[in-house]
N, C-alpha and C positions, 0 to 999 in steps of 0.2 A: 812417116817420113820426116826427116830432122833436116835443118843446117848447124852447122856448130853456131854459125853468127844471128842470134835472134836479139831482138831488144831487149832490155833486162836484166836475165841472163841466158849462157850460153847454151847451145844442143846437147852438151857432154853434162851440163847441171842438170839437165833436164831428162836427161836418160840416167842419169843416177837415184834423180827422184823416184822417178817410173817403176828402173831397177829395185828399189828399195823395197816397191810396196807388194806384200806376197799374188796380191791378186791382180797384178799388172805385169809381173815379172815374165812370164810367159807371150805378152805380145810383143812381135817382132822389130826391130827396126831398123829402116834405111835410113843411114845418113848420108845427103847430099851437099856438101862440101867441096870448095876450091885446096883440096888438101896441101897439106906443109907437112914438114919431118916433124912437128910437133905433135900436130892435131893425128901423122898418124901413129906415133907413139901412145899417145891416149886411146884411140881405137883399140890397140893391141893389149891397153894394160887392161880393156874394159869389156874384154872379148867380142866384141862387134866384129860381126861377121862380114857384114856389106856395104861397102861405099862407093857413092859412084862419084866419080872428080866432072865436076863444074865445068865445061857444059858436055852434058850426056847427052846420048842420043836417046830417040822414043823408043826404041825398042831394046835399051837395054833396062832401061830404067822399066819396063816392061816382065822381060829376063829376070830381071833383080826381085820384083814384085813375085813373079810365080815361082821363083825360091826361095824366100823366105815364109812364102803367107800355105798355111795348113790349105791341105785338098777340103773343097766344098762337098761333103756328100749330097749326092743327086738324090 
């Protein structure tokens, strides 16, 4: 789970890094963000699936979680 606004630098550098590296590329992730037409033009360019806008409730952020994240085998 990401914000675009982290100290340093931003959610979208840091999901490009992640993106980048072959053995990381496959884990999921939720950004949660006070979205703008900017931040979600970068979503779209970066094909990010899931964002939940600032302030979410718990059970979507919830929701959000058991769609993105792979079935646990029992």
């Amino acid at each position: 789970m990401l914000d675009v606004g982290l100290p340093g630098m931003s959610g979208l550098e840091l999901y490009d890094r992640v993106h980048a590296d072959a053995r990381l590329r496959s884990v999921p992730v939720l950004f949660e963000t006070a979205v703008s037409r900017e931040n979600a033009t970068e979503f779209r360019k970066r094909g990010i699936r899931k964002v939940l806008q600032k302030p979410f409730d718990l059970n979507d952020l919830i929701a959000s979680v058991k769609e993105l994240a792979p079935p646990i085998a029992a």
